[in-house]
C-alpha positions in Angstrom: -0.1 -16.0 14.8 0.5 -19.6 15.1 4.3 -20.9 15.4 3.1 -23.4 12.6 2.2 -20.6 10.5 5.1 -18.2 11.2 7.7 -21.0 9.8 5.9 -20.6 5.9 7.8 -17.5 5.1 8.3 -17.8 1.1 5.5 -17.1 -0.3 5.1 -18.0 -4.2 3.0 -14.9 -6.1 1.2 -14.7 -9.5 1.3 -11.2 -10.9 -1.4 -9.8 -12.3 -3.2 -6.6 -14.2 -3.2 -3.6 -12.0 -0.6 -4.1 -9.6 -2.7 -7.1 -8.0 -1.1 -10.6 -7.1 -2.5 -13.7 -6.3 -0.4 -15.9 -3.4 -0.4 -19.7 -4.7 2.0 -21.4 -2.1 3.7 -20.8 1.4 7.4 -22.5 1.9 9.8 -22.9 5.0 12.8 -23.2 2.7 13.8 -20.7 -0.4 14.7 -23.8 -2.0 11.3 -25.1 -1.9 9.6 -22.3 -3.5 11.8 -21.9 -5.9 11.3 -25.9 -6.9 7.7 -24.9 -7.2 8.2 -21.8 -8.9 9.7 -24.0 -11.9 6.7 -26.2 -11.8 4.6 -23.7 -11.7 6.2 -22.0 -14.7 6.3 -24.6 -17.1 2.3 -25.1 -16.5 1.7 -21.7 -16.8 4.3 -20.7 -19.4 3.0 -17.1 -19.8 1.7 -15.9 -16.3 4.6 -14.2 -13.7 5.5 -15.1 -11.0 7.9 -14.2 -7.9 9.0 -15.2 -4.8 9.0 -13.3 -2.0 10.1 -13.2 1.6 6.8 -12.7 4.0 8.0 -10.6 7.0 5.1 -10.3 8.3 5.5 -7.3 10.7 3.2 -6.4 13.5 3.2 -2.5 13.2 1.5 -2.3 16.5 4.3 -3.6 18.2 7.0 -2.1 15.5 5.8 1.7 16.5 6.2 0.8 20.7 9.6 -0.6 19.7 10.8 2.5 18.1 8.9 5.1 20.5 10.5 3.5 23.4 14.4 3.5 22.2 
């Protein structure tokens, strides 16, 4: 993954029917996403939305981390 790309880690998330959610922005800073978040709810005044924090794992490496300790 890109350095560029492993900066946007607050991801702004539209909930929907059936436990499915649609992504609509990527932020560096909480603060950010939480500005948008606001905007974003007053436009859409009865959709849901969240922030979240993208971790972004890589299991691969995650499960030779933990078999090698």
């Amino acid at each position: 993954m890109p350095y560029k790309q492993r900066l946007n880690r607050w991801l702004v998330v539209r909930l929907l029917p059936n436990m499915q959610r649609i992504t609509l922005a990527h932020f560096f800073r909480h603060s950010d996403a939480d500005g948008y978040l606001r905007i974003v709810g007053q436009l859409i005044p009865k959709a849901q939305f969240v922030i979240v924090f993208n971790a972004d794992i890589n299991l691969e490496t995650a499960s030779k981390n933990i078999e090698g300790s």
